[in-house]
C-alpha positions in Angstrom: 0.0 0.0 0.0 0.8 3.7 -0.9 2.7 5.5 2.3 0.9 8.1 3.3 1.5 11.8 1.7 3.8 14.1 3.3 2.7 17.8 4.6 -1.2 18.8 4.4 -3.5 20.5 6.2 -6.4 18.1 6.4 -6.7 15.6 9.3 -5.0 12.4 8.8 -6.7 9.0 8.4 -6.2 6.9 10.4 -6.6 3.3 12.0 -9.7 4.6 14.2 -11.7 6.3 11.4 -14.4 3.2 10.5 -14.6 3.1 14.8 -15.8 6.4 15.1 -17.8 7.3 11.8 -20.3 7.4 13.6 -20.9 9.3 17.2 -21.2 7.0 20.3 -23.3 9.4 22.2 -25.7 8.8 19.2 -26.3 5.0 20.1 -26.9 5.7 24.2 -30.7 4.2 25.3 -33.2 6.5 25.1 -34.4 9.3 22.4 -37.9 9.3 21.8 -40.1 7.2 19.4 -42.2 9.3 16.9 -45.4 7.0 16.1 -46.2 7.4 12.8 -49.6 6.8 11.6 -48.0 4.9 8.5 -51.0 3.8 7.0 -52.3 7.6 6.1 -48.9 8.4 4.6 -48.3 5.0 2.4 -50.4 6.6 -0.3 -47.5 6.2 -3.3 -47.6 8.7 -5.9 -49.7 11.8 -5.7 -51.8 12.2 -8.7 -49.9 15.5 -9.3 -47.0 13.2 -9.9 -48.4 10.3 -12.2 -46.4 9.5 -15.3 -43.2 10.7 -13.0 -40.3 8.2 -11.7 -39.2 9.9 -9.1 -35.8 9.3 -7.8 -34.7 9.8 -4.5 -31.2 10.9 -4.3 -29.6 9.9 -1.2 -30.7 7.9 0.6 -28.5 5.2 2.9 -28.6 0.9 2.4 -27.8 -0.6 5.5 -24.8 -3.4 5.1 -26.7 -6.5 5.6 -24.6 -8.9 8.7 -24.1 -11.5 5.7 -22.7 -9.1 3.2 -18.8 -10.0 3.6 -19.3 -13.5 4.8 -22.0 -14.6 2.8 -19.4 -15.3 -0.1 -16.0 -14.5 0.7 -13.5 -15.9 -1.4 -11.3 -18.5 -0.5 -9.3 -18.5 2.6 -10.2 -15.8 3.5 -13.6 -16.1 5.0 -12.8 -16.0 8.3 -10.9 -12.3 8.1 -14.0 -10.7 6.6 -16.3 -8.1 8.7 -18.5 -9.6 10.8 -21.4 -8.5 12.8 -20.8 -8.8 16.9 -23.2 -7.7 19.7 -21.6 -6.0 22.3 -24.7 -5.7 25.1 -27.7 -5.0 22.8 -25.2 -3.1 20.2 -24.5 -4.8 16.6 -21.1 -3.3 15.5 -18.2 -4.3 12.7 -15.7 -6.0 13.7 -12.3 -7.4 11.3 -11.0 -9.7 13.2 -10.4 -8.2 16.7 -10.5 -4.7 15.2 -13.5 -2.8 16.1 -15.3 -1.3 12.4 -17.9 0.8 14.1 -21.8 0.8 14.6 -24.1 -0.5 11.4 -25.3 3.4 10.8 -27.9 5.5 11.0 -31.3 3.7 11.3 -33.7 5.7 12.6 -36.8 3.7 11.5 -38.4 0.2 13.1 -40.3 -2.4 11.9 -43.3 -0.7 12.8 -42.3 2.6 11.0 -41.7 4.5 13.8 -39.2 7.0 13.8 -36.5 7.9 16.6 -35.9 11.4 17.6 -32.8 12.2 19.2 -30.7 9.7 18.9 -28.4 8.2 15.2 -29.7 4.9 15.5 -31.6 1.6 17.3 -28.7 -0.4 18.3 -29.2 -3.4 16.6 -30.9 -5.3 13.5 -33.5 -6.3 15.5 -34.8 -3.0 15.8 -34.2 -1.5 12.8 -36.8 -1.3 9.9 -35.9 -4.4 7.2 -36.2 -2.0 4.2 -33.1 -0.4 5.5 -30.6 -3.5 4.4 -32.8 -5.7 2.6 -33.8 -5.4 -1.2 -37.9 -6.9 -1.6 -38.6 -4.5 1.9 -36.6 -1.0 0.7 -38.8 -1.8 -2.7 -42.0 -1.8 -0.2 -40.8 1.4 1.6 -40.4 2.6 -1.6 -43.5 2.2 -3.4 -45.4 3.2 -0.3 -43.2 6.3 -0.1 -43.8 7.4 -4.0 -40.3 6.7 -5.1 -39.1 4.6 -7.9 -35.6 4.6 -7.7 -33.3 5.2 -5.1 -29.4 6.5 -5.0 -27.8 4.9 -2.3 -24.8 5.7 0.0 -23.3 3.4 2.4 -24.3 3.5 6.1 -21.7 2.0 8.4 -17.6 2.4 8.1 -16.4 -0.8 7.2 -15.1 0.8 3.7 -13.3 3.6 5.5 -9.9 3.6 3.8 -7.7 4.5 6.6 -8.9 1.8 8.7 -8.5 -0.7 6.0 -5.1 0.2 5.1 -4.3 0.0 8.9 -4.9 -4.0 8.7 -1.8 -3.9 6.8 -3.3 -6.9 4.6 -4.0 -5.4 1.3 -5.5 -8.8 0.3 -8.2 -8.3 2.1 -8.8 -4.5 2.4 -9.3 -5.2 -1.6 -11.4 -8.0 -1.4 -13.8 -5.8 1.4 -14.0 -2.8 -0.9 -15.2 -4.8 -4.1 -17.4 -7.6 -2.4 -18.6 -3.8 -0.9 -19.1 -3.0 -4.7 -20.4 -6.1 -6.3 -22.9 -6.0 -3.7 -24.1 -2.7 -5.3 -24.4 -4.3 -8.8 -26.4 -7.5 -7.3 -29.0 -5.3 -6.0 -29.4 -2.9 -8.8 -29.7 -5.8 -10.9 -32.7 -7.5 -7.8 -34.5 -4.4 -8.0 -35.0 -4.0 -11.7 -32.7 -0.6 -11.5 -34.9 1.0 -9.1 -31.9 0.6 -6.0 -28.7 2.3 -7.0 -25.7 2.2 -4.7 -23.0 4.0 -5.3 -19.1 2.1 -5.3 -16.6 2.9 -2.9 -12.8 3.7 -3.6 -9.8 2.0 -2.6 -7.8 5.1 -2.9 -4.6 4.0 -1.0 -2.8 3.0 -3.9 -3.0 4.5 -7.8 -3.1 1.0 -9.8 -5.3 -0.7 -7.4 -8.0 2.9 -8.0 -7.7 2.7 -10.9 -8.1 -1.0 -11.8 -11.5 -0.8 -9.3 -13.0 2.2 -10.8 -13.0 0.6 -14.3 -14.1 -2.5 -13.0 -17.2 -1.0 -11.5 -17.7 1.0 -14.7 -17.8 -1.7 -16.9 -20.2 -3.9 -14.4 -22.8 -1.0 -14.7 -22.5 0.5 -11.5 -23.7 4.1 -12.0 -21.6 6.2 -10.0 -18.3 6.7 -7.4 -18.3 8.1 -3.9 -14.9 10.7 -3.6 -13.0 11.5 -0.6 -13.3 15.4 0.2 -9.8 15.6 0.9 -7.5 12.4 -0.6 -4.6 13.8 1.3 -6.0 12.4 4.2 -4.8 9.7 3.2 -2.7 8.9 -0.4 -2.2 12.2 -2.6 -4.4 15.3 -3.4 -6.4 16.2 -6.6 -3.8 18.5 -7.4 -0.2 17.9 -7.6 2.8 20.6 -5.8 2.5 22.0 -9.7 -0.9 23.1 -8.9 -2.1 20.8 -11.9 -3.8 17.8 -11.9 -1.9 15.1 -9.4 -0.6 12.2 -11.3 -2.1 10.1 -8.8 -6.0 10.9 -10.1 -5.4 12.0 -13.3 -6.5 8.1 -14.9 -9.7 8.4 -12.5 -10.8 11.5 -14.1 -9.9 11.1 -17.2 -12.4 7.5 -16.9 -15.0 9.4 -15.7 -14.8 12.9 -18.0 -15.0 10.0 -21.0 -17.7 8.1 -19.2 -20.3 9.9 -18.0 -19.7 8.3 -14.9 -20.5 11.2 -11.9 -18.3 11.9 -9.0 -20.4 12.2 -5.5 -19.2 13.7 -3.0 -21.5 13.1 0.5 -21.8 16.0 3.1 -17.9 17.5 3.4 -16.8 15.2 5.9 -13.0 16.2 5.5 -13.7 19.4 7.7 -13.5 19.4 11.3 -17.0 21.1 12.0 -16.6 20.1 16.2 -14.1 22.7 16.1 -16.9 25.7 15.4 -19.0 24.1 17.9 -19.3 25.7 21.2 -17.6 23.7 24.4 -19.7 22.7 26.9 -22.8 22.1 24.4 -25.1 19.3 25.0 -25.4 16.2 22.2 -28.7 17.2 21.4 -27.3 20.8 21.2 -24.4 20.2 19.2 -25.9 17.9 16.7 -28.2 20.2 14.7 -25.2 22.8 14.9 -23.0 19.8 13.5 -25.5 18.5 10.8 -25.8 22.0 9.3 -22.2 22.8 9.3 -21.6 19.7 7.2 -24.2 19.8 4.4 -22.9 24.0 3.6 -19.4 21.9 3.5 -20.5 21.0 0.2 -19.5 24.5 -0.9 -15.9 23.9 -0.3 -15.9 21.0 -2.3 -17.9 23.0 -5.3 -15.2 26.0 -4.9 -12.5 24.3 -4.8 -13.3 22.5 -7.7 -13.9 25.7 -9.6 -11.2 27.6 -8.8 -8.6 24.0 -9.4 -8.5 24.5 -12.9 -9.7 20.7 -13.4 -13.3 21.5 -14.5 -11.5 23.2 -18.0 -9.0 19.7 -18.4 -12.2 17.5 -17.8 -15.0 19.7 -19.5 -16.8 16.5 -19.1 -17.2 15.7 -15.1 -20.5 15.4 -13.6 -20.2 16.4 -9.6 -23.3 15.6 -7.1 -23.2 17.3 -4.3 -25.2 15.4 -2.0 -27.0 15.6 0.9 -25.9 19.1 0.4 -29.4 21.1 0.8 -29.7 24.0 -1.8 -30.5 27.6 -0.8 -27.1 28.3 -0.3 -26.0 27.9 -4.0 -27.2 31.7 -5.0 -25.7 33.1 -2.6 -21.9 31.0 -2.9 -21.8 31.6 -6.9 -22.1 34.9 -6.5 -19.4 35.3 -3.3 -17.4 33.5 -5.4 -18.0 35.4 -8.4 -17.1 38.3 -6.5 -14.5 37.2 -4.9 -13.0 35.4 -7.9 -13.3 39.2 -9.7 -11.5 41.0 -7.1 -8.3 38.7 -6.6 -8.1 38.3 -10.8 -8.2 34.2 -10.0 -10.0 33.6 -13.4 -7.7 35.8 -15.5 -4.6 35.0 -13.4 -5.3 31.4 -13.8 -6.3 31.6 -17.6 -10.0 29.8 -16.4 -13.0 29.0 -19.8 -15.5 29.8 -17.3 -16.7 31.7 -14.1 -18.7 30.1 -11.4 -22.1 30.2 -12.5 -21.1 28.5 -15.8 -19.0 25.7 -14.0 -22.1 25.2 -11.8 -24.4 25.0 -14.4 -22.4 22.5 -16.3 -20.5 20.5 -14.0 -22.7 20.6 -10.4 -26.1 18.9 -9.2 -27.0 19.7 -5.5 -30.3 17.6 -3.4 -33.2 19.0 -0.9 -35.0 17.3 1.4 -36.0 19.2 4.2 -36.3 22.7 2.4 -39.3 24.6 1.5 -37.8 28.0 0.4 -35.4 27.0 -2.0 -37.4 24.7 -4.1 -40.2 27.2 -4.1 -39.0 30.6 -4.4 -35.4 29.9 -5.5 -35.3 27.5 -8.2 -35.0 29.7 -10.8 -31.5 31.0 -9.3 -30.2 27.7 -8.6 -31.4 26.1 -12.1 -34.2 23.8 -12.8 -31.5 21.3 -13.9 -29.7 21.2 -11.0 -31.6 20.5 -8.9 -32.0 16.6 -6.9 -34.4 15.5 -4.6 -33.8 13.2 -1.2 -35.0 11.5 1.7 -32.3 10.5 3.2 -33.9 7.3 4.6 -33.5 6.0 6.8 -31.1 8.6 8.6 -32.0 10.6 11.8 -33.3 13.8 9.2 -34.7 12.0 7.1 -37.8 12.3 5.3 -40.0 9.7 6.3 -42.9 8.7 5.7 -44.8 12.2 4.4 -42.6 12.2 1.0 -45.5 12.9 -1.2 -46.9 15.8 0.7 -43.0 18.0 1.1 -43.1 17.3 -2.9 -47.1 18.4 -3.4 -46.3 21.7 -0.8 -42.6 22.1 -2.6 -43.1 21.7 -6.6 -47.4 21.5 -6.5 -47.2 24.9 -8.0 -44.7 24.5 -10.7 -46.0 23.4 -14.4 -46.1 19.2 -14.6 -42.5 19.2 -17.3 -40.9 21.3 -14.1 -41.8 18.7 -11.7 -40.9 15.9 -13.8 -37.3 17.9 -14.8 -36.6 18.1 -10.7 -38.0 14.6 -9.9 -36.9 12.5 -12.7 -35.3 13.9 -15.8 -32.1 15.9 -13.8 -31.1 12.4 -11.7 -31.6 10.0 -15.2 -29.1 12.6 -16.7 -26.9 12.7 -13.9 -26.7 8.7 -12.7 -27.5 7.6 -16.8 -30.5 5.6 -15.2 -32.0 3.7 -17.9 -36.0 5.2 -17.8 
């Protein structure tokens, strides 16, 4: 495996990082259980919405227990993660190594939801349709939604804890059973459940080789590390071009169609705007907001890198990102850009709003404003809608009545642009 970059200012991976993905304090007893009268809201599609596939996306598919060891190759079986329950908590463990908790699964079997708290603690809690195909196609169809993009839940993929095993054997082996379990269920659900493949970024060849490989078995898109440094090498070399290290992995994707999603900004340390001495239930909503305007840095630095003119062709989501902030960053960037001469210093085809427009999708979920009063200013074709199932803000199970309140208004070819067409063009979904 690659060693580890030399001098940079994001936070190093590390051996810990699957361990703690996910907040301990968010797994204590307790919360408080939201009944949900599920019956009044599992109406599927609103009649405003007929003739629309909507596609939710981001949403969040549970690794089932089995997933590694249901067919792990040879000899290696018995190193693969595994599901232990420590008390009444499932977690990941390799080996002796602890991989973290199994996510955020805020819905049970009965469709209840849990307020205050990341997750039930264990499988037995959680609502099936978060890890199991034929149920998420039932959540789905009650919910309104055709198709789903999916995200991964837990931290077994976590590169820095994988390299850590120092057995690149199997970290390999984890990240494309990972993957190959994303093409079995796409191909179970008819293309309605879309997971998106995870990167084993430690190492240039061994990227590169899996990126293709996914490509080529139809997955329909790549999860990206905010800040690859953390690890391996950054998107851009000392040169301030294009680092040697990613240059293949764009270049696949630019000729491809294949997008680039990057999930929250989880490369910034948010804790350290948060006030001390803050309660968990006070910090979290401070925490959760801080990450989803992340997204901006990931958009600007993209835009002022230069690599959005050498790949005119990339397709960036920027998810779970929320969406009334995009007005207002294109035009602080446009200002800003203007007043320290980046563009012409730098020689750039384009200024923000035109690299947004071409290159960036961003999602809503929770949002009224934007999607009703701002859609115009962030563009009718940019814009992605969520749910986020089965997370702790998710939208669950009143989907059909945010979309009447959000887009009822707008003309029936707007609605279908914002539900359908802008995620088909984006993920090449095959409706």
């Amino acid at each position: 495996m690659a060693d580890k970059a030399a001098a940079t200012t994001a936070i190093k991976a590390n051996a810990d990082d699957a361990r703690f993905y996910w907040l301990a304090e968010g797994y204590a007893p307790g919360g408080f259980l939201r009944k949900v009268d599920f019956a009044a809201n599992a109406k599927g599609v609103d009649p405003l919405f007929n003739g629309i596939k909507i596609v939710d996306c981001d949403t969040h598919f549970t690794e089932p227990p089995d997933l590694w060891t249901a067919n792990a190759p040879a000899g290696l079986k018995d190193k693969m993660p595994h599901v232990k329950r420590v008390g009444d908590q499932d977690r990941w463990f390799i080996g002796d190594k602890d991989f973290g908790s199994i996510g955020g699964n805020v819905i049970d079997n009965d469709h209840n939801k849990l307020l205050g708290r990341l997750a039930f603690r264990n499988y037995d809690q959680i609502n099936a349709g978060s890890y199991l195909v034929e149920p998420r196609l039932r959540e789905m169809d009650a919910m309104g939604v055709w198709a789903q993009i999916c995200f991964q839940n837990g931290g077994v993929t976590q590169a820095g804890s994988l390299v850590a095993l120092n057995d690149e054997k199997l970290a390999i082996s984890v990240v494309q059973m990972f993957n190959d379990a994303c093409v079995d269920r796409m191909k179970a659900s008819g293309d309605r459940i879309n997971c998106m493949a995870a990167l084993p970024y430690w190492d240039k060849d061994v990227l590169n080789k899996e990126v293709r490989r996914v490509i080529d078995r139809g997955v329909r898109g790549i999860v990206m590390p905010d800040r690859p440094e953390r690890l391996t090498e950054g998107f851009l070399g000392p040169d301030g071009k294009v680092s040697p290290f990613w240059e293949e992995t764009f270049y696949i994707c630019n000729a491809t169609g294949t997008p680039l999603n990057f999930h929250l900004n989880l490369a910034l340390d948010v804790g350290t705007a948060i006030w001390d001495n803050l309660g968990f239930d006070q910090r979290l909503p401070v925490h959760a907001m801080l990450s989803h305007l992340g997204t901006c840095a990931t958009m600007s630095n993209f835009m002022v890198s230069g690599l959005l003119d050498k790949y005119p062709n990339l397709k960036i989501g920027l998810i779970e990102s929320g969406a009334g902030w995009v007005p207002f960053v294109l035009e602080a960037m446009e200002h800003q850009m203007d007043e320290f001469r980046t563009g012409v210093n730098r020689g750039f085809k384009m200024r923000p709003k035109e690299y947004f427009k071409k290159h960036f999708w961003v999602t809503y979920w929770f949002e009224s404003f934007a999607p009703k009063h701002m859609l115009e200013e962030i563009g009718v074709d940019r814009l992605l809608f969520e749910t986020d199932f089965p997370h702790p803000t998710s939208l669950y199970p009143g989907v059909q009545d945010k979309l009447v309140d959000t887009l009822g208004a707008y003309d029936y070819e707007t609605r279908k642009r914002v539900l359908e067409r802008n995620a088909v063009e984006l993920y090449n979904l095959p409706f």
